[in-house]
C-alpha positions in Angstrom: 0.0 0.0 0.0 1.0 3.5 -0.4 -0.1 7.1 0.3 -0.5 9.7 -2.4 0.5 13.7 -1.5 -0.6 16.6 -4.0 1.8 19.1 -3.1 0.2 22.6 -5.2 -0.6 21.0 -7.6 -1.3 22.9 -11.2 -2.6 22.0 -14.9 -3.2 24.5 -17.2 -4.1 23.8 -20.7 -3.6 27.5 -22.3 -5.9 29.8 -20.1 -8.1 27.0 -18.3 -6.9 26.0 -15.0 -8.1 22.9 -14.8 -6.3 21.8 -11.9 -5.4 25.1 -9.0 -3.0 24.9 -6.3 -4.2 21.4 -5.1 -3.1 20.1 -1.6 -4.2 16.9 -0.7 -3.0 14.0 1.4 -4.6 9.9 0.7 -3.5 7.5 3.1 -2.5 4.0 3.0 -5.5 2.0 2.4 -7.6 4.5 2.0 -10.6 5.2 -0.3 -10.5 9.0 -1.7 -13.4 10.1 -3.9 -12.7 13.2 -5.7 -16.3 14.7 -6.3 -17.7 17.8 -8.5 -19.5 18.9 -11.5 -18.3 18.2 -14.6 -15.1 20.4 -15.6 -13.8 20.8 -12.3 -10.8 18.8 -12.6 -11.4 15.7 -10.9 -10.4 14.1 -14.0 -7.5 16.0 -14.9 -6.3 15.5 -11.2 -6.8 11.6 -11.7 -4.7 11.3 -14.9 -2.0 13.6 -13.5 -2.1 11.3 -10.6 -1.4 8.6 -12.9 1.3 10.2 -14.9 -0.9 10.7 -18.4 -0.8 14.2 -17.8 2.4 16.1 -16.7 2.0 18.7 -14.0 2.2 22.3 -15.1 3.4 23.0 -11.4 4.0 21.1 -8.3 4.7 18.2 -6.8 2.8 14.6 -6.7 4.3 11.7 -3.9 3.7 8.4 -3.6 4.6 7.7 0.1 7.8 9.6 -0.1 8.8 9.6 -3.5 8.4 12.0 -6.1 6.7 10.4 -9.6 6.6 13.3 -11.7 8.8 12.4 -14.2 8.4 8.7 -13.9 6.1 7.2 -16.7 2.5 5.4 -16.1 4.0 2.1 -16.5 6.1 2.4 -14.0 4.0 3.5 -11.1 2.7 0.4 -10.0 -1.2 1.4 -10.4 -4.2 0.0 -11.8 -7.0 1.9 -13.8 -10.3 1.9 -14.8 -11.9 4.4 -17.0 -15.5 5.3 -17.4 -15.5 3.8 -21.0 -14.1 0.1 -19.8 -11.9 0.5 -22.8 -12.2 -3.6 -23.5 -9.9 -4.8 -26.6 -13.2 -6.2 -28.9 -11.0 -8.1 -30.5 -10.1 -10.3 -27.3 -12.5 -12.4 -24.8 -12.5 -12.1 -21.8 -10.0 -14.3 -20.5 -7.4 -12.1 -22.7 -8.3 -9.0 -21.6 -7.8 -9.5 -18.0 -4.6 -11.1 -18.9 -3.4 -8.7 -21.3 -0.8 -6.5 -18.8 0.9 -9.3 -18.1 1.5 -10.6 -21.5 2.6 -7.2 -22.2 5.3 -7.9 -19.9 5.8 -11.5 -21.2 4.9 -13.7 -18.9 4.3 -17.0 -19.3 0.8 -18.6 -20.9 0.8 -20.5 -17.6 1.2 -18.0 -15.2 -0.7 -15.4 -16.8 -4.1 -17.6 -17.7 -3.7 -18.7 -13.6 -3.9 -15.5 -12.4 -6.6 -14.3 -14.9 -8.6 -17.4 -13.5 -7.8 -16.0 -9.9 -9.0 -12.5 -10.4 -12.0 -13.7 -12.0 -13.0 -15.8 -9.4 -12.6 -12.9 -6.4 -15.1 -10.8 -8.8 -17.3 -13.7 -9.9 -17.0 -13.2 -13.8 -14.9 -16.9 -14.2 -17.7 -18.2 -16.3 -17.3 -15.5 -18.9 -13.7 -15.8 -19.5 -14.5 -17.3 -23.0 -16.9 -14.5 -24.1 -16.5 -11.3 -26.1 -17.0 -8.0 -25.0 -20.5 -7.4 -27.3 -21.6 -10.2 -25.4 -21.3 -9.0 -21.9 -23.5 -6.7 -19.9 -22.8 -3.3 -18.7 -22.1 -4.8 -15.6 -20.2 -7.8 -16.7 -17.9 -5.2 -18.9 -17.6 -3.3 -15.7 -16.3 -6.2 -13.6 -13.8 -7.4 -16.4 -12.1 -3.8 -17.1 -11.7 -3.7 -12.9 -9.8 -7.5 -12.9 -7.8 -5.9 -15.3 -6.4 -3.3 -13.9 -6.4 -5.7 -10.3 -4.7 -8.4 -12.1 -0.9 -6.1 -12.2 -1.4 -6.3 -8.3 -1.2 -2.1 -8.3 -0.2 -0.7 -5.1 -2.7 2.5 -6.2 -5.9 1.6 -7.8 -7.3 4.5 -9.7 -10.9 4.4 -10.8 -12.8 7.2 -13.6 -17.2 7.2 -13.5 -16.7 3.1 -13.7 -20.6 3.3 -12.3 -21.5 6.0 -14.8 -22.6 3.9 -17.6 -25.0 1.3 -15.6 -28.5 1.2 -15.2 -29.8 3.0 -11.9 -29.8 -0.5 -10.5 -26.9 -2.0 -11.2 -25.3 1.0 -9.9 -26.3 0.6 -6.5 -25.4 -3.4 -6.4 -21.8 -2.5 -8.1 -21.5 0.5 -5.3 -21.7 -2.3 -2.7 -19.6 -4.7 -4.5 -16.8 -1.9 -5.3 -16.5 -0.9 -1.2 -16.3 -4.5 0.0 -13.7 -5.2 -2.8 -11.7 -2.1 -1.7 -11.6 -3.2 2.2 -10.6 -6.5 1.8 -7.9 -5.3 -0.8 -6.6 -2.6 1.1 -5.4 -1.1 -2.1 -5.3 2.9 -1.5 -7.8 3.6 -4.0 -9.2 7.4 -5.7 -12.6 7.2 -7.6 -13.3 10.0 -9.4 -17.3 10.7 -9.6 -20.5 13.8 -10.0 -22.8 11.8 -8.2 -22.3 12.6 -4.3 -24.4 9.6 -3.3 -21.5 7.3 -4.7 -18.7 9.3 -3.1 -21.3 9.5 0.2 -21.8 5.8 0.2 -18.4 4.4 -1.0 -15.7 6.5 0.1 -13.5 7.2 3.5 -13.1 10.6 2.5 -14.5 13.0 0.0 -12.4 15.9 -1.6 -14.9 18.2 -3.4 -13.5 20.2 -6.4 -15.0 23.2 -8.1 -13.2 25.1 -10.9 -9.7 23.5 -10.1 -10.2 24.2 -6.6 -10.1 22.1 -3.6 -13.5 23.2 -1.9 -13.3 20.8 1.0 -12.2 17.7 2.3 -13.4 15.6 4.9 -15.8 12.2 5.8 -19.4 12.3 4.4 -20.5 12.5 8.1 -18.6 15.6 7.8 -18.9 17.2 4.8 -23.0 16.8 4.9 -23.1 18.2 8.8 -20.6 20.9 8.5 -20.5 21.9 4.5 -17.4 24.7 4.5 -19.2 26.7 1.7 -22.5 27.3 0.0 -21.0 24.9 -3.0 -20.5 21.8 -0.9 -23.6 22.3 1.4 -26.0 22.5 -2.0 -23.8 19.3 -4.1 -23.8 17.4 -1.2 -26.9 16.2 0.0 -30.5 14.4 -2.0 -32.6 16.3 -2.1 -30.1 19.6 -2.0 -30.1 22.2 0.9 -32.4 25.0 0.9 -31.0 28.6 1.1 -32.6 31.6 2.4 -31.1 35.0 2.0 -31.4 37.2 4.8 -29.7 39.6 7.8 -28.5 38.9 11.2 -29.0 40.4 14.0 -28.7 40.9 17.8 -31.4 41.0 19.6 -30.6 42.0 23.1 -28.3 38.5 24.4 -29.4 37.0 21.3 -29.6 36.6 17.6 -32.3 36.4 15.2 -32.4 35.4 11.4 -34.5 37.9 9.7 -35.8 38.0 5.9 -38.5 39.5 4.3 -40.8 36.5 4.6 -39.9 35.2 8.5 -37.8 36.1 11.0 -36.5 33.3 13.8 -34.7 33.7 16.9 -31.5 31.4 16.5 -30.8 28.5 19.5 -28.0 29.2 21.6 -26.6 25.6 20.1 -26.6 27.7 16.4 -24.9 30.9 18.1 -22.1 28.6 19.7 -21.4 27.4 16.5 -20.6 30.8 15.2 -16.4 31.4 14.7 -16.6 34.5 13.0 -19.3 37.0 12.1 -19.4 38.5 8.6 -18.0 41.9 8.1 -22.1 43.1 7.6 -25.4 41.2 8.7 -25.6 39.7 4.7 -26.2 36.5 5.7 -27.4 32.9 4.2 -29.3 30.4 5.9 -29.1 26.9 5.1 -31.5 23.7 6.3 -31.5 20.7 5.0 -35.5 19.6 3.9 -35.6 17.0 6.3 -35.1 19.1 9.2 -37.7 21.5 8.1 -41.3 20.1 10.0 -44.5 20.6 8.5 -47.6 21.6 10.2 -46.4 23.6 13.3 -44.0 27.0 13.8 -44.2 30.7 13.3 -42.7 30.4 9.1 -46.5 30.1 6.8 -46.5 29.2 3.3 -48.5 28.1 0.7 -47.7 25.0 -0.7 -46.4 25.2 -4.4 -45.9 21.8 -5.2 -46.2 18.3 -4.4 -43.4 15.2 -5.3 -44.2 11.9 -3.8 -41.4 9.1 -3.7 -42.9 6.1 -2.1 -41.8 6.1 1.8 -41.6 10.0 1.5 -43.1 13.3 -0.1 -40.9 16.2 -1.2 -43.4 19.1 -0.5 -42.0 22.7 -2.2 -43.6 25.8 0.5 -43.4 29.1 -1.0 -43.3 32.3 0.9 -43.4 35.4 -1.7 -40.7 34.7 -3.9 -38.6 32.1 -1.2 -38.8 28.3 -1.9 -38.6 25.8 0.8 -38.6 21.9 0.0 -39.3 20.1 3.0 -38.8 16.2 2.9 -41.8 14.7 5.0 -43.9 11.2 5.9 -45.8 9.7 2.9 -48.8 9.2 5.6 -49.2 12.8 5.8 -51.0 14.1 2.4 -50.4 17.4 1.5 -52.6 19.5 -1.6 -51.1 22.4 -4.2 -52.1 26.0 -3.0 -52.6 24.2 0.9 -51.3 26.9 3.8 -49.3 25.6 6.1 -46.7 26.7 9.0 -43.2 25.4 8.8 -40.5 25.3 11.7 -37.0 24.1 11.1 -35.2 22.0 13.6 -33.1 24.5 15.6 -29.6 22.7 15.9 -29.2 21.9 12.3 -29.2 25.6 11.0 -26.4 26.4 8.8 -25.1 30.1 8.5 -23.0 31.2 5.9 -21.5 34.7 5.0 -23.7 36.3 1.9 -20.7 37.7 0.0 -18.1 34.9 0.5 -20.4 32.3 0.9 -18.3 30.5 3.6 -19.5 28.8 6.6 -20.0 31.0 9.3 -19.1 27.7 11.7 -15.7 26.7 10.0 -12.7 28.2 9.3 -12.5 29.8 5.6 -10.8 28.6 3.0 -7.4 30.8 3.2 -7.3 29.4 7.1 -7.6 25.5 6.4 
């Protein structure tokens, strides 16, 4: 096993910084996701990390060494991309054996430890088959015992889930984690969808523009978001955000916009490391801790989304939206009034022109 250190990291490709300044530390055994929209170098990172790209600046260690000028091949990882990339030509039995008759090994050897890997990921029936004939999943499983097969010290994987069905995905999410901890290959999966990196991964570092946002556990990065950016990508359905000012109100501090105002728990105000420079101020709670049918916030009810063992009811207030996630039991009508409270401890507070956390410490300070 081996750790992996960004150390300011930069790739530039003309004017786009696809990759910023990036410090970031992976531990032995450990399972990194880096997460983000699409362009915000997650990617780029990934490929750098495996020595496809070159870094336009900075450093990148495994354990104490420094790789950049040493070549893919000669790292010692394994690699899945989002497209498989299968040889058509070959079946399956080939193409999990193919990097090590690259570096000649014998038919012997090679076939028994294509037979191996197969096994540990249940695919050893298909080792005669062709690609065309395998499913998404089945193509999935064969591209990951070939980059297993090498036995890489880094495993590095690229949206492998991306092209399943919605299904498939959350059986090869389960699959992929188990795999990983009984491994113990330090492995960095590079995915959009938080609910993979949520569910899958020891840590999470979230990327926007080339920048590292945050880093952290899910637990983490869901209860104390650093920014406005990670609080809204991470999280099903998405955080609610409600512009507004606050202020002191004798010993204590109220949340005040033009549809509501709330006095903040002393539990919120305790969270509170710095105040912003004015009373400019977001507020942030997550729709399941927003309860429907009692508090001092009323609404009219915009819309209603059922989902089987819950209903994602949209509450408007003037020109404010508030999705509240509540019991399926509990049936709700369009154009309904009703009075919303939000569970007081699990307020977020986040400056209104630097959009930082309120409760952490910005990003020049960690």
């Amino acid at each position: 096993m081996i750790s992996v250190t960004l150390k300011n990291l930069k790739k530039y490709f003309g004017e786009v910084r696809a990759v910023d300044n990036l410090n970031l530390q992976i531990g032995e055994g450990e399972f990194m996701a880096l997460l983000g929209p699409s362009g915000c170098g997650k990617t780029t990172t990934l490929l750098t990390i495996a020595g496809f790209y070159k870094p336009t600046a900075g450093e990148v260690y495994f354990n104490d060494r420094m790789v950049n000028d040493i070549p893919p091949r000669s790292r010692n990882i394994g690699m899945v991309f989002q497209s498989y990339a299968l040889y058509p030509h070959m079946n399956v039995l080939d193409n999990i054996a193919f990097p090590l008759k690259l570096k000649k090994q014998p038919k012997k050897v090679w076939r028994k430890k294509a037979v191996e890997v197969a096994k540990l990921l249940q695919i050893d029936d298909l080792l005669d088959r062709m690609p065309a004939q395998l499913s998404g999943g089945q193509q999935q499983r064969v591209a990951l015992a070939r980059a297993l097969i090498k036995q890489p010290q880094l495993l590095l994987l690229d949206e492998p889930l991306s092209n399943l069905d919605a299904k498939l995905r959350i059986v090869m999410r389960a699959e992929l984690k188990r795999l990983q901890k009984d491994l113990g290959i330090t492995t960095i999966f590079v995915t959009h969808d938080q609910m993979e990196a949520m569910t899958m991964a020891d840590r999470i570092a979230v990327l926007k523009s080339g920048k590292l946002q945050q880093v952290g556990t899910p637990d983490e990065l869901y209860d104390e978001p650093a920014n406005v950016f990670v609080a809204s990508f991470i999280g099903t359905p998405p955080m609610n955000f409600i512009r507004g000012s606050l202020l002191k109100s004798g010993s204590s501090y109220v949340f005040e916009c033009e549809h509501f105002r709330i006095l903040l728990d002393e539990v919120v105000v305790q969270k509170i490391r710095r105040f912003p420079v004015t009373n400019n101020v977001i507020l942030g709670i997550r729709p399941e801790d927003v309860e429907m049918g009692r508090g001092e916030i009323k609404g009219e009810i915009y819309v209603v989304e059922p989902m089987g063992r819950d209903t994602l009811v949209t509450v408007k207030f003037g020109d404010v939206y508030i999705k509240v996630l509540t019991s399926s039991t509990v049936k709700y009508s369009i154009g309904e009034n009703v009075s919303l409270s939000f569970k007081s401890d699990k307020v977020q507070l986040f400056d209104g022109e630097t959009e930082e956390s309120l409760y952490v410490k910005g990003r020049d300070e960690r």
